[in-house]
N, C-alpha and C positions, 0 to 999 in steps of 0.2 A: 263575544260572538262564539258561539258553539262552532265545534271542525265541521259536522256535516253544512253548516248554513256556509262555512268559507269555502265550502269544495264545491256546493252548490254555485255560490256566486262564480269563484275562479272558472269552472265550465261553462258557465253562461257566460264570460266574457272572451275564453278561447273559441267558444262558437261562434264569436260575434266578429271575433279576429275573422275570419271567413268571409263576412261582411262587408267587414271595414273598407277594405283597397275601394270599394265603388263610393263607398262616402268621402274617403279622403281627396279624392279624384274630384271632387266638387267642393274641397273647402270644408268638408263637414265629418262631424262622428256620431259615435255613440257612446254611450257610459253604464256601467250597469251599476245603479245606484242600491239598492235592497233586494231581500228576496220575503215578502212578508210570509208567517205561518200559515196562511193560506195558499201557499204557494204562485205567488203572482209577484214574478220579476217587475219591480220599476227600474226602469230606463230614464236618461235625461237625452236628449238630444243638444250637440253644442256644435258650435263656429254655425259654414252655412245652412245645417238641418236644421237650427234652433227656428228656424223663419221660411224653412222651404214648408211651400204651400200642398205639395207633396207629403212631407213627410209622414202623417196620415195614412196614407195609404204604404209610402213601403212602410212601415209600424204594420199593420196588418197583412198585408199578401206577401211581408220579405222576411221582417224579423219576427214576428210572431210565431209564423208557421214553421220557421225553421228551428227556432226555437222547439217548441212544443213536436215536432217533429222527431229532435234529437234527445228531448228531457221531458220525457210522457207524464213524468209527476210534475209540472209546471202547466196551470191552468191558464196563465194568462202572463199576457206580456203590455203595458201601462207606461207610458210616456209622462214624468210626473211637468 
């Protein structure tokens, strides 16, 4: 793995730190699994987000946009 793709990941997972305390709070996290050369973080979802009928939706109006909010060259944010 090339440094910019591990400096890429490492910051999209301290942003996600940010995140986290509301998911943990309910049993659940997040994971930042890849970051593809198209720039498109996948994410795993695990414990209770892996099945919140939810998670869907914060994946798009929580982590996505904050994401991309904070790392403008990330086009997309993907739940594998």
């Amino acid at each position: 793995m090339d440094v910019s793709k591990k400096e890429q990941l490492d910051k999209v997972d301290k942003l996600l730190d940010k995140l986290r305390p509301h998911m943990l709070a309910d049993n659940g996290n997040i994971k930042v699994v890849d970051i593809k050369d198209d720039s498109v973080v996948l994410v795993k979802w695990m414990g209770a987000c892996s099945t919140c009928t939810r998670a869907e939706l914060t994946l798009k109006y929580s982590v996505k946009e904050f994401v991309k909010e904070n790392m403008p060259e990330i086009i997309d944010v993907v739940a594998i």
